[in-house]
C-alpha positions in Angstrom: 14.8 -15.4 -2.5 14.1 -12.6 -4.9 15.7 -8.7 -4.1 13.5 -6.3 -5.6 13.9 -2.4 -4.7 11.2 -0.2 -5.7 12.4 3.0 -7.8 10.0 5.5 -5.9 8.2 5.8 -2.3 4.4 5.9 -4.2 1.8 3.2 -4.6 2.7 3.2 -8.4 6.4 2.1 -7.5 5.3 -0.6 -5.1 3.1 -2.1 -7.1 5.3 -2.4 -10.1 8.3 -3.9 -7.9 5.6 -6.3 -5.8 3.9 -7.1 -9.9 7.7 -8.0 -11.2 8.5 -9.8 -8.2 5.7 -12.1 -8.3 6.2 -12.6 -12.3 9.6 -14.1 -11.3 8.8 -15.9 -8.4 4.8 -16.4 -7.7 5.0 -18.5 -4.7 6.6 -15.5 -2.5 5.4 -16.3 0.6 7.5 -13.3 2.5 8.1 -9.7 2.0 11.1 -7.7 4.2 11.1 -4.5 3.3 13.7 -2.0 4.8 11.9 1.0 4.6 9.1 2.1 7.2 6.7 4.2 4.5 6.2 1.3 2.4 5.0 -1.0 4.8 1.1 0.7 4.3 2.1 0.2 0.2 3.1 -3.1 0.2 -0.3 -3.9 2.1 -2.3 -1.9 0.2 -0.5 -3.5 -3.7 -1.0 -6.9 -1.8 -4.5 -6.5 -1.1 -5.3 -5.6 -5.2 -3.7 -8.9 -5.6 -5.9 -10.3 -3.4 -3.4 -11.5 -0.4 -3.9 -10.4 3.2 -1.1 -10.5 6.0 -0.4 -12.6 7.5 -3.1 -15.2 6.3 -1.6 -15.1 2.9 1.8 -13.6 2.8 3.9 -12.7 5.8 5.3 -9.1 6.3 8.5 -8.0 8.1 9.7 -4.2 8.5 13.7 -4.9 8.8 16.6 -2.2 9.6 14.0 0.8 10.1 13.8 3.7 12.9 11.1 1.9 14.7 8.2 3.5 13.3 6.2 0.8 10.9 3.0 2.5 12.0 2.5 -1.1 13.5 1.3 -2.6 10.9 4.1 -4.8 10.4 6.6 -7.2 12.4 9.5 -5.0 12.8 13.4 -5.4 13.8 14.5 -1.9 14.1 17.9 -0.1 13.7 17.6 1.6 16.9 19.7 4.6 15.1 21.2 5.8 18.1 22.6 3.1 19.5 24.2 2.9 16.0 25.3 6.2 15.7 26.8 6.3 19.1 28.9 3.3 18.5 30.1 4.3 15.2 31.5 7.4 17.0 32.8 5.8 19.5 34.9 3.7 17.1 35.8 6.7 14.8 37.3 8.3 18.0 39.3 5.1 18.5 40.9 4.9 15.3 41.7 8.5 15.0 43.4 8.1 18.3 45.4 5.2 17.0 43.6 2.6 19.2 41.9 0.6 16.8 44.0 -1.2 13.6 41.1 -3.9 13.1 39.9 -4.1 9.3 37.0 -5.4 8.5 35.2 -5.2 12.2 32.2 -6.4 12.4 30.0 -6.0 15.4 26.6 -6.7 16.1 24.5 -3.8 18.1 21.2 -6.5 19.1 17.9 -5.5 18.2 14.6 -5.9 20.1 12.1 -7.3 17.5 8.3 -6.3 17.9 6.1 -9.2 16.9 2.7 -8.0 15.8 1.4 -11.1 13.9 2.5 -10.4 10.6 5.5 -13.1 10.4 4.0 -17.0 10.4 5.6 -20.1 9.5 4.4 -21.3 6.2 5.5 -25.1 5.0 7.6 -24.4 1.9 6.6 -25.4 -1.6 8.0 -28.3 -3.2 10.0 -26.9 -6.1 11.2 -29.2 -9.2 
């Protein structure tokens, strides 16, 4: 797995981060990205390398307000749901009804499949 982050939102910062990820790995055969703008950069930087999703390369928009412009697979943060929790809790523990440290809780997700993610057979590496 390679973690790359880009510095900016423009096409000029995804295709640097997408050009020094593939110069470290080149047999990426997944990109998550957590960050619904980017998804029409990634696809437009994996294009000029001459990849297409999903036929090439899968592509998954994780942890974002549900907006990918469906051009992606996407598990959403349904931010609500979040924020309403985390309030909840902070009530709690100002209360004194909560001592727990280091909580965690899992708030599910409803993932959107839209063709983007495919199972690939994973290349033998020496």
């Amino acid at each position: 797995m390679t973690r790359k982050f880009a510095p900016g939102k423009t096409i000029d910062d995804v295709n640097l981060t997408i050009d020094e990820a593939f110069g470290e790995d080149p047999q990426i055969s997944a990109i998550i990205c957590e960050e619904s703008v980017s998804v029409g950069a990634i696809i437009a930087s994996l294009n000029r390398r001459g990849l297409r999703v999903p036929e090439d390369i899968s592509l998954m928009a994780a942890c974002v307000g549900g907006s990918s412009s469906r051009l992606a697979d996407e598990l959403p943060m349904n931010p609500n749901a979040v924020c309403e929790r985390a309030v909840e809790i902070m009530i709690a523990a100002l209360r004194g009804e909560r001592h727990d440290v280091g909580y965690v809780e899992l708030l599910p997700a409803e993932y959107h499949a839209r063709g983007t993610m495919i199972a690939r057979k994973l290349p033998t590496r020496n």
